[in-house]
Every structure is written in structure tokens, then in C-alpha cells.
N, C-alpha and C positions, 0 to 999 in steps of 0.2 A: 264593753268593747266587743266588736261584731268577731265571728271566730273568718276564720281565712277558707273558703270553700277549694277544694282542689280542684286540677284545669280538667278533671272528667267531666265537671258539672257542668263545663262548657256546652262538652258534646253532649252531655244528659240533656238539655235545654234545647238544644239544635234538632234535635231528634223528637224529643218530645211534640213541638210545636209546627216541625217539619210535616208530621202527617196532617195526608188531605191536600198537600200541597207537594208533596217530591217530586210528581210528574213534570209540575214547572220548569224546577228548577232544573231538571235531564234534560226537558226540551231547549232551556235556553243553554244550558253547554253544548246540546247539540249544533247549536243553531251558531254557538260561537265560536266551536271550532269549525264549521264552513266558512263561516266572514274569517276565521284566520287562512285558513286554508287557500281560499280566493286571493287574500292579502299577498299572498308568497306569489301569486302567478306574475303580477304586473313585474318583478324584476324580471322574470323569466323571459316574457314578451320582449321586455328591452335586450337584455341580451341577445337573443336571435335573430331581433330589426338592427341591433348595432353589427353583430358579428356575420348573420347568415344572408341577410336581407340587404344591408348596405358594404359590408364586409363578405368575403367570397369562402368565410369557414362555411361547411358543412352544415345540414341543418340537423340536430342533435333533435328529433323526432322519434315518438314511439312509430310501429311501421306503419299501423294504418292511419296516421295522422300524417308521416311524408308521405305516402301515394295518392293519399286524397288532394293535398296541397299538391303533386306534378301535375295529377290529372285537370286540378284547376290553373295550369302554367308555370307554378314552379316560381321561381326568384324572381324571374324578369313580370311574372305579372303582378309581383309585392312591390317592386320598387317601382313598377309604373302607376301603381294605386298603392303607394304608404296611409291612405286614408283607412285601408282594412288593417293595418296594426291599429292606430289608434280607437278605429271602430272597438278592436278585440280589447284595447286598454278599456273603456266607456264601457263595456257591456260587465266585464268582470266588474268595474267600480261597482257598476248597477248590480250586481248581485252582491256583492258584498255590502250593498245597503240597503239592500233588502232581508239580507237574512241578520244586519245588524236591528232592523226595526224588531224582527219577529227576537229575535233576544231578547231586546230590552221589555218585550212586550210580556215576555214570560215572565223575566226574572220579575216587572212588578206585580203581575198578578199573583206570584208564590211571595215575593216577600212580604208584601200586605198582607195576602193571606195570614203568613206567619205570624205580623205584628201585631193585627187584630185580635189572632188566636192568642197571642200572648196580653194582649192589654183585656180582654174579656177575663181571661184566666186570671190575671192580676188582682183587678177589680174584682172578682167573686171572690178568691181567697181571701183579701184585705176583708172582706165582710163577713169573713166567715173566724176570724182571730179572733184570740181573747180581748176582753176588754182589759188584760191589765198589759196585754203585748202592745196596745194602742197606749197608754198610760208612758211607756216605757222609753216609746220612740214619738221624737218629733213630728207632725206635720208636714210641714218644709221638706224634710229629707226625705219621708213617705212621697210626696209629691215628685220630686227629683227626680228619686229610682223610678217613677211608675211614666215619667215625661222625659228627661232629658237622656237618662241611660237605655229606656226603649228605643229610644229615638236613633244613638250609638250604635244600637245593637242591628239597628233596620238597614242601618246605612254601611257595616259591616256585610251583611246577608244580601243584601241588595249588590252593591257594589264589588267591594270587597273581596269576598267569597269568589264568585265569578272570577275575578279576575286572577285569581291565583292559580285559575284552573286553564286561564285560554293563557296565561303568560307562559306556565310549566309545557302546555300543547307548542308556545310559539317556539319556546326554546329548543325544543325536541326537532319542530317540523326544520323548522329555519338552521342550526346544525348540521341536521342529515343532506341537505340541498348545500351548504356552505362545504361540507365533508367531502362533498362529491367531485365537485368542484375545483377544491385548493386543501390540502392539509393541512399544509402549513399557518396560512393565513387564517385558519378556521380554529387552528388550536391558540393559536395570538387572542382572536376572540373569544374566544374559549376560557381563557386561561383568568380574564375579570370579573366571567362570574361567579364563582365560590368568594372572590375577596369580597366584590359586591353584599352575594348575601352572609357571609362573616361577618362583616363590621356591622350589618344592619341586627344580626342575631344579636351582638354587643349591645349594640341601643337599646334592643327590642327589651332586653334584661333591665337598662338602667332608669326605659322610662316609666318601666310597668307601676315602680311604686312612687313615683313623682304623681303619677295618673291618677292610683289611687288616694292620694292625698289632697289633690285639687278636685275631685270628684266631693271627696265627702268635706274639704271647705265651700266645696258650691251647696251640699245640703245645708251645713249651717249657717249659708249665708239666705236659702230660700227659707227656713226656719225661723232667718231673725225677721225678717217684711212679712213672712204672714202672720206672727204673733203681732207684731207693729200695729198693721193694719185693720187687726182682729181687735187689739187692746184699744183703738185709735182714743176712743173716750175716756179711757184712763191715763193715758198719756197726756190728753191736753187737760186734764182733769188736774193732776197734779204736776203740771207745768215742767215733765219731763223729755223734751225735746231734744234738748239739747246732749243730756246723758242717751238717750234712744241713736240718738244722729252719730255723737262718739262709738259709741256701741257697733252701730254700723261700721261705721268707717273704717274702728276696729279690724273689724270680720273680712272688712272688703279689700284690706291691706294686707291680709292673710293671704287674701286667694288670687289677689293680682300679682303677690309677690312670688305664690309657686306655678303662676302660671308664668312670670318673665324667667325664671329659671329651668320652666321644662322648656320656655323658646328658646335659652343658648346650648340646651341638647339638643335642639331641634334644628337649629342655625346650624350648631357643629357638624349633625348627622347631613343638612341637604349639602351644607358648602362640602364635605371630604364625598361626597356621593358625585358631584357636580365633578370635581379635582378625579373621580377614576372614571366617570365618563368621557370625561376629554380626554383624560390618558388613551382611552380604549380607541377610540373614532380618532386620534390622531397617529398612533400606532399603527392600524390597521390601514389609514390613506396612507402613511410613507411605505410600509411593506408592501399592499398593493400594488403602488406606483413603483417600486423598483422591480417588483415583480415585473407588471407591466411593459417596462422598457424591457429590462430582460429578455420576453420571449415567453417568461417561463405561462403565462397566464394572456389570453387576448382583453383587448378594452369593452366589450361586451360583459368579460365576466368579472373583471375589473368595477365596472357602474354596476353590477347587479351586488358585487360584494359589498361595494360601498351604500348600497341600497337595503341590503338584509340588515346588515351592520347595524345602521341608524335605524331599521324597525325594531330591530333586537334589545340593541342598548336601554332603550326609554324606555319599552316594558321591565327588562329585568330591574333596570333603575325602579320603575315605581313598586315590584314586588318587594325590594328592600324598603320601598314606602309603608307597601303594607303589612309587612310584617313590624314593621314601627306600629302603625294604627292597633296591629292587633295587641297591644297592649292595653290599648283604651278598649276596645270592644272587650278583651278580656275582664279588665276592671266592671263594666259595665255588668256583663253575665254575671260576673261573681255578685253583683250588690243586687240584679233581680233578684238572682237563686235566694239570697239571704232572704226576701222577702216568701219566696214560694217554700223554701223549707222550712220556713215558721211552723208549727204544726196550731191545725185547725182544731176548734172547739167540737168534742165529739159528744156522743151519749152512750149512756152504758149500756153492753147489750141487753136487750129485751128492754129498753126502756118504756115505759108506760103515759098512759094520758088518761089516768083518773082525776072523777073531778075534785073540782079546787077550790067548792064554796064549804068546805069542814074545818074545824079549829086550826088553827096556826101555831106549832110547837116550839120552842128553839130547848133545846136539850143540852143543858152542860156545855155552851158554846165556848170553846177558845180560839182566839183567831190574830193571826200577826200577818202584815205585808210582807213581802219579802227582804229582807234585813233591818226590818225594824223591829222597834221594842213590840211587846204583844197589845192587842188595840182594843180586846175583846177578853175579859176573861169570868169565865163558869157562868152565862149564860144562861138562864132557867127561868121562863114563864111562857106562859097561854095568850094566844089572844080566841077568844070564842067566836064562832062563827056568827058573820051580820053583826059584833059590835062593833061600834067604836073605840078603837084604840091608841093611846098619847105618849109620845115619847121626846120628854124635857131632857136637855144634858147641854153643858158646854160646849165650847169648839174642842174638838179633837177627842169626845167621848164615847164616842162609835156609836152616834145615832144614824149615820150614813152608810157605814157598815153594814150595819144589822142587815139593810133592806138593800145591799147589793151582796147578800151572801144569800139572801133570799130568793131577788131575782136569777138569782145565780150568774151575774157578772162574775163573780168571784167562788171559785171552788170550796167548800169548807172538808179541810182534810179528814178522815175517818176518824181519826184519832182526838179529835178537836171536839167532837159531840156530832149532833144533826140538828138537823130543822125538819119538819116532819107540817105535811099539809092534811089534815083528815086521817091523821095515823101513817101514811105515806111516806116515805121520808122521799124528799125534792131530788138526787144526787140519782135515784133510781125513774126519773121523769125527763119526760124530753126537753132540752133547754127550749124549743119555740113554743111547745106548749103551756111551760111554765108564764114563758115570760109574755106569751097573748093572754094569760089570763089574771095578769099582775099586773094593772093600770100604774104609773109612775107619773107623778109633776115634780120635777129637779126645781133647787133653790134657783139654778141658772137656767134655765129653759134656753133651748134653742128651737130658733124659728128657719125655716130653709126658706131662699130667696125664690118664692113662688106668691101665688097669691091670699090671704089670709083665708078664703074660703079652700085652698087647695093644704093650707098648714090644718087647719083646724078637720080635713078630713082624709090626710094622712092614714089612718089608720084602717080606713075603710072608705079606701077610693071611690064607690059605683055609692055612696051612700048621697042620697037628694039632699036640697038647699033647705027643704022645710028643716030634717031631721038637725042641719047643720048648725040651721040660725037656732033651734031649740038646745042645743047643746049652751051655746055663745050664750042665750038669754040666762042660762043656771049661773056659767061665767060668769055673769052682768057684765058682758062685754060687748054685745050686740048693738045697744043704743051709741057705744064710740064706733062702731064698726060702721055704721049707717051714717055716721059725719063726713065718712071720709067720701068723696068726690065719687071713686069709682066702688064703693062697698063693698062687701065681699071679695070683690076682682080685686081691688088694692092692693098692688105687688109690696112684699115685705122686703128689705135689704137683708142683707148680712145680718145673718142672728139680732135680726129686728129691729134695725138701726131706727126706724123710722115710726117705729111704737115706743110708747113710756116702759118703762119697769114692770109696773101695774099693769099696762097692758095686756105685754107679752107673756106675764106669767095667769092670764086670766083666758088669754089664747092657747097657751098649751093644755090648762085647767079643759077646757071645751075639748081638744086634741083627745085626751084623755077619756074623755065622757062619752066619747063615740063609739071607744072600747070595748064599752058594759061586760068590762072584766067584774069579777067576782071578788076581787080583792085590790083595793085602790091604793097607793101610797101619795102621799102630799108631805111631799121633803119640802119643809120650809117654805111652800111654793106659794104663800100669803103675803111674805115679807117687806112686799114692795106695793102691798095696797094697803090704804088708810082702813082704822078700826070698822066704822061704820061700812065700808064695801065689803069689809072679809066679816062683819057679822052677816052680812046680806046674802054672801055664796054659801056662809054657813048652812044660814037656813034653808036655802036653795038644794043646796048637796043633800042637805038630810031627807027634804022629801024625793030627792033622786034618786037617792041610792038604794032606797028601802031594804032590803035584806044583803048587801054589798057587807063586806069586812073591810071598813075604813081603818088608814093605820098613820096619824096625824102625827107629823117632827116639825117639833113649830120652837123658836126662842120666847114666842108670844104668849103669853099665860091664858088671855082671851078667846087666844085658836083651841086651846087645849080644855078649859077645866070645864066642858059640858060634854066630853068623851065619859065611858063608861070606864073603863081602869086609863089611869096615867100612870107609867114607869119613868123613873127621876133615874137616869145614868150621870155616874161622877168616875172620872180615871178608869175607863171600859166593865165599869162594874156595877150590879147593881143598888142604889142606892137607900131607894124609894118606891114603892110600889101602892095604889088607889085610887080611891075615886078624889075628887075634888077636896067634898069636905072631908075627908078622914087623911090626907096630905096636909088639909090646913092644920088640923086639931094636933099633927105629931112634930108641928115646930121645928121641923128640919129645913133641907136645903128649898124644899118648893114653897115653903111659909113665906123662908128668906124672900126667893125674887119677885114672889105676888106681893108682897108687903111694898117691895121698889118699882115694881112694874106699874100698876092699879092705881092712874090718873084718874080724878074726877070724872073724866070721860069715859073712860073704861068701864068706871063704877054703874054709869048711866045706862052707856051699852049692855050691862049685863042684869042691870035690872037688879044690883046690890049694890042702891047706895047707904052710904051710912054703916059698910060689914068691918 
């Protein structure tokens, strides 16, 4: 369960990714409180053309603004050319839409900026997390936060934002001209906005955690289609469609159903919001209008009240909009921060980059996931530098451990023993240095959807085609690589949809080799070639590697018993430790599986038939 980040982390966020970009965002308030400011003149105008210009009140002018107007004729030359009011209407419109362009012009170049800086930011931290923080959290939901809640958050700062600033300016400006005017009828108007943003602050409370509940049924719902899509082979494989389809449907009943229940908060809040608008704008037309008859007020200022009124209303109205919204954009902040507060993979001070072709230790190893049983326990042998090294064990005997406590995916606590590289121990080494000079082939390879010449030299971008196809040929992969239509260039799918098994673990095999790391691991990464191709890379690797510390996890007895020591782990402990023959001679566990494993074929391959 994620913890609840508090609403500072809002503005910690705002500010963070604000710089580089502030000046934006001043320029377009500046820029929008003038198009409000403009906005207020057009009632002005009309009041003056109603009451001074067609009506015989007084013209309510600063003074150098009536002497300039008598010296140009005064009244009689406005109502002989009322074409210069409306010019004076046209010219204000035009500037108020021109300083609306330059708004909106600012606030996207600050808000992009912003989102950029935060999806750059995003994306380098997520690369920089542990691998058991990826282990822990879904995909799907990863994805979510880094697209749909950026997305919330832009559209918040973009919009949003701004508008809480020139609505809080209209309110102010539009008041103090409505104050001047009429008291009475200004406090009438007056008096809807606190109810306004009252019942909105209520909402704002009830729908914050509806938001957050349909936010994170939308990750589990992106979670289930890209496992879906990802497993698609196992799915039709074992003719689970229809559980998959349920499954969904499941998820997607969840999240339709908290989204039809924040609509009847949502119905409730616009209809009661819609119900004190009307109150307000029909309040304020019958007191005007009595007003009006009265005396107490002329029809000039009567149109211009009814005019502020309805620019008034609809802003304040949508600020109780937005303070609704900011419960999603709040939601939204809070479930980035959760990602940017993760803390990143660090090294210990004064970390070191010695080198990393010297014996390989593992010292009194103990080691347990996080609330599971222990995986690893007392841990204790060699592998000598440039041997060959084998390690037999069950499922779930920590042969996969070992070599992610190595690579240092995984921290091995002090307490727990060390592993130690050349006398070294790894925990005082840099994690990138370690792990560039720790070659790895996973039992599951993944391939990125690029092209096989562009997978296979992954690891050293600027390296040529010769060195490439030489890699591929140790692979014995080269000759299928050269079938396909566009060779090398042959765009791979989705974790290599569009290669065998075999293939792809003979592509990563080459990925790997490009490396010429000093210490290789091959997790299981044979398992899906027949005997005769994995005796072939066998022999291939050997003259490859020449003084490399090869460190073989294989279920295959054939991958294994031409390594220099094999270690037999059973229940994360040691079991069995030697070479070939002195495993076979002690009649325990690796007697067992080479005695079930060792087909005819086998026998052939290894050049002992008849043992």
C-alpha cells in the first residue's frame, strides 16, 4: 500500500520543475490580467454611449479624457458618428485578443517546459531504481503515473492554474467598478460568491478520494492489457481467453463503476452550481430593474451591471469548477511524487572500479527477499579466475540469486556475509562498474523492438557490422539471421515475438559477447536450443572467451559437466560441490539427474557412450 504523500509535495513538485520556466508563467498573468482588464472596459463604453452619449447624464471622465473629447465636439459630435463608440468597442476587443494570444502563447511554452522537465526527470529516475522497486510495482500502473497523471498535472498548470489567478484579478477588478457604482446591488452579487466557493470546497473534499480510487483502478486496469498483451503466447497457448476476457471485464467493472459514481458527484456539484447561478443573475436583473425604475441607478448603469454580473458569475462559477479539478490534479501530484520519492540506487562513498578478472568469493552467504522464508543460506565457495563455473539446483534453489546478488541487482546486507571480486568485496564498487563488467544471458531474454543488428549491439552502440555478425556467428545465429528478408535490419517485435526461443536466447547470447566483460553468466540461457546447437555455442564460447570467468546455471547436465567445479544447490544450500567425474563417483543428487537426463543422444554428444 503506497503511504499518502502530504499536499506540500504538491508545491515541492510545482516549484521544483517550475524552474527555467517562471518567467513564462509571470508573463502570461501578466498578459492576462490586461485581457481582463480590457474585458471590464466594453461595459464602461456602453454605459456612457447609453447614459452620456444618447442619454443627457454627464460624462463620468478622468479630466484629460473629457477635454480632449469637448475639444473634439463633445456629445453632439458622438451621437452624430456613434460609429466611434463602436470603433472604441472593436479596438478594445482587438486588444484583448491580442494580449489573449500572447497568454496562451506563454503559459504553453512554461507548461511544456514544465512537463518535459518532469517526464525527462521521470524517466531518468525510473532507470535509476532498484530492481526489486521494479519487481514490486506493476508496469501498467508505472506507465499510467508517467502518461495519464502527467498529462492531469499539464493540464492543471496549463489551464487551471492561470485561471485561478485572472478569475481571483476578475473578482477584485469587477467589484471595485460594480462598488462604485451601486452598493447595494454589488453586495447582492457579492454575497454568492463565498456560498459558490463553499459548496465547491465541500466537493472538492468528497471527490478527492473517489479520484484517487479510480486513478489507481485505471493502473490496474492498464496493468491487466499489458500483461495480456505481453503473455499473448501463453494465453492462446493454454486456451485462456476466456478467464483473461473475465479477468478484464472484472477490472473494467470496477473502474466504470467508480467513475459512474464520481459522475453523480459531479451531476450533483454542476446542477446545485447551475441552481445558485441562476439565483445570482436573476436576483441581481429584478433589483437592478427596480432599481432602475426607481431613479435610484440610470439604464446605462443598469446594462453595464447586468453585463459585469454575467462576466463575473461564469468565472467564479468555473473557479468552484476548479477547485473540483484540483482534486484530480492533486491525486495526480501525489501518485508522481510516489514515483520520484522512491529513492535511487546509490554507491558507497569512495566507491572503487578495481579490476574484475580475479577469483569470485561468496562468503557465508545469507540472503532472504523481503518477507519471505530465507533463499540463500551460509553460502561459501570460490570460483577461480578464467574457470569455468556450474551451478545445478532446482527451481527455487537460488541459482538465480546467487548472480543477482552478484550483479548487484539485489543488496546483500552486511550481516548476511559478502561476495568479494579479487579480494574486493562488490558493496564497496560502483553498481555500473560492476555490472559493465558482468556479462548476463537471462533464462528469458528480452529482445527491444528494434532491429536484430541494433539488439545484438545494444551494448556497444558505435561497434561495426563485422564485429556484430562475429558475435552472432559464436551464437550460431548468424546463418538464421541471414534468411530473414531484411537480415540484420529485421525489426524484432515485442520481446521477439517474431524469433523462436532458440533464437532469441542465441541473440541475446551475441548481445552479451559484445560485452567482453571479464566475467559472463549464462542463467539457463541454452534451454530452448536443442543438444547438438548448445554443444556447438559450447565450443564456440570456449575458444571465445579464453581467460573470461564463465559462470554456467543450466537444468541441462550437458551444458554443465565439461565446466571446471560444478556446485549442486538443494533448499538454498550447499549440496554438492566438483568436477564431473567426482559428482558422479559420490552417488548423490547430480548422479541422480545425469543418470535421468543422459539420452542416447546425449551419450553421443558427449563422446561417452556406453558410461
Amino acid at each position: 500500500m503506497e503511504p499518502k504523500p502530504d499536499r506540500r509535495g504538491s508545491l515541492r513538485l510545482i516549484r521544483r520543475f517550475s524552474k527555467g520556466f517562471l518567467h513564462f508563467f509571470v508573463f502570461a498573468v501578466v498578459w492576462s490580467v490586461l485581457n481582463t482588464v480590457l474585458n471590464a472596459l466594453t461595459p464602461q463604453i456602453i454605459k456612457v454611449a447609453v447614459d452620456s452619449v444618447i442619454g443627457e447624464q454627464p460624462f463620468s471622465l478622468p479630466g484629460w479624457a473629457a477635454s480632449t473629447l469637448q475639444s473634439l465636439g463633445g456629445r453632439r459630435m458622438l451621437r452624430d458618428n456613434l460609429i466611434y463608440v463602436a470603433a472604441a468597442v472593436l479596438a478594445v476587443a482587438a486588444l484583448s485578443g491580442v494580449s489573449n494570444y500572447l497568454c496562451r502563447i506563454n503559459i504553453a511554452k512554461g507548461s511544456e517546459g514544465f512537463v518535459k522537465s518532469m517526464r525527462d526527470t521521470l524517466y531518468a529516475h525510473i532507470q535509476n531504481l532498484p530492481f526489486s522497486w521494479h519487481v514490486r510495482h506493476q508496469t501498467g500502473d508505472i506507465i499510467q503515473r508517467c502518461t495519464s497523471d502527467v498529462d492531469v498535472v499539464r493540464n492543471f498548470i496549463c489551464n487551471q492554474l492561470l485561471e485561478v489567478f485572472r478569475t481571483t484579478f476578475l473578482i477584485v477588478l469587477s467589484m471595485g467598478i460594480m462598488f462604485s457604482m451601486n452598493v447595494k446591488i454589488s453586495l447582492i452579487a457579492l454575497a454568492f460568491i463565498p456560498v459558490v466557493l463553499a459548496y465547491s470546497a465541500i466537493y472538492y473534499s468528497m471527490i478527492a478520494k473517489k479520484f484517487r480510487r479510480a486513478d489507481e483502478a485505471e493502473g490496474e486496469l492498464s496493468a491487466a492489457v499489458q500483461e495480456n498483451l505481453t503473455g499473448v503466447r501463453v494465453v492462446r497457448a493454454f486456451g485462456r481467453e476466456k478467464y483473461e476476457i473475465d479477468r478484464f471485464d472484472e477490472k473494467n467493472k470496477r473502474f466504470s463503476s467508480l467513475w459512474i459514481k464520481l459522475g453523480y458527484l459531479l451531476g450533483g456539484y454542476w446542477g446545485i452550481g447551475d441552481l445558485f447561478t441562476g439565483l445570482q443573475i436573476l436576483v441581481v436583473i429584478l433589483v437592478g430593474a427596480v432599481e432602475a425604475v426607481n431613479g435610484d441607478i440610470t439604464l446605462g448603469e443598469f446594462l453595464a451591471f447586468v453585463s459585469y454580473n454575467a462576466t463575473l458569475v461564469w468565472p467564479v462559477r468555473g473557479l468552484g469548477r476548479i477547485l473540483s479539478e484540483m482534486s484530480k490534479a492533486s491525486v495526480s501530484v501525489q501518485r508522481v511524487n510516489y514515483i520520484l520519492d522512491a529513492e535511487e540506487e546509490t554507491d558507497a562513498p569512495g566507491a572503487e572500479t578495481p579490476p574484475m578478472d580475479g577469483d569470485i568469493r561468496f562468503e557465508h552467504v545469507h540472503f532472504r527477499y523481503e518477507g519471505l522464508k530465507p533463499v540463500l543460506k551460509d553460502i561459501d565457495f570460490t570460483i577461480p579466475a578464467g574457470s569455468t563455473f556450474a551451478i545445478l539446483g532446482g527451481t527455487g534453489s537460488g541459482k538465480s540469486t546467487l548472480m543477482h546478488l552478484l550483479n548487484r541487482l539485489y543488496d546483500l546486507p552486511r550481516e548476511c556475509g559478502r561476495i568479494t571480486v579479487g579480494g574486493r568485496d562488490i558493496a564497496g564498487m560502483k553498481r555500473s562498474w560492476v555490472r559493465s563488467n558482468i556479462g548476463m544471458v537471462l533464462q528469458e531474454p528480452f529482445l527491444f523492438s528494434r532491429t536484430i543488428g541494433e539488439n545484438i549491439s545494444a551494448v556497444r552502440p558505435q561497434a561495426g557490422m563485422e564485429e556484430i555478425r562475429r558475435a552472432a556467428g559464436i551464437a550460431c545465429v548468424d546463418e538464421a539471421i541471414q534468411e530473414f528478408a531484411e537480415g540484420y535490419d529485421t525489426i524484432v517485435g515485442e520481446r521477439g515475438v517474431t524469433l523462436s526461443g532458440g533464437q532469441k536466447q542465441r541473440v541475446a547470447i551475441a548481445r552479451m559477447l559484445m560485452q567482453n566483460a571479464p566475467i559472463m553468466v549464462f542463467d539457463d540461457s541454452l534451454s530452448a536450443v536443442d543438444s547438438e546447437t548448445d554443444s556447438k555455442i559450447r565450443e564456440a564460447l570456449k575458444q571465445k572467451l579464453g581467460k573470461s570467468t564463465v559462470i554456467l546455471i543450466s537444468h541441462r547436465i550437458t551444458t554443465l559437466m565439461q565446466a571446471d567445479t560444478i556446485l549442486v544447490l538443494e533448499n538454498g544450500g550447499i549440496a554438492e560441490m566438483g568436477t564431473h567425474q567426482e559428482l558422479i563417483e559420490q552417488q548423490g543428487i547430480y548422479r541422480s539427474i545425469y543418470e535421468i537426463q543422459m539420452s542416447s543422444d546425449d551419450r553421443a554428444l558427449t563422446g561417452r557412450e556406453g558410461d
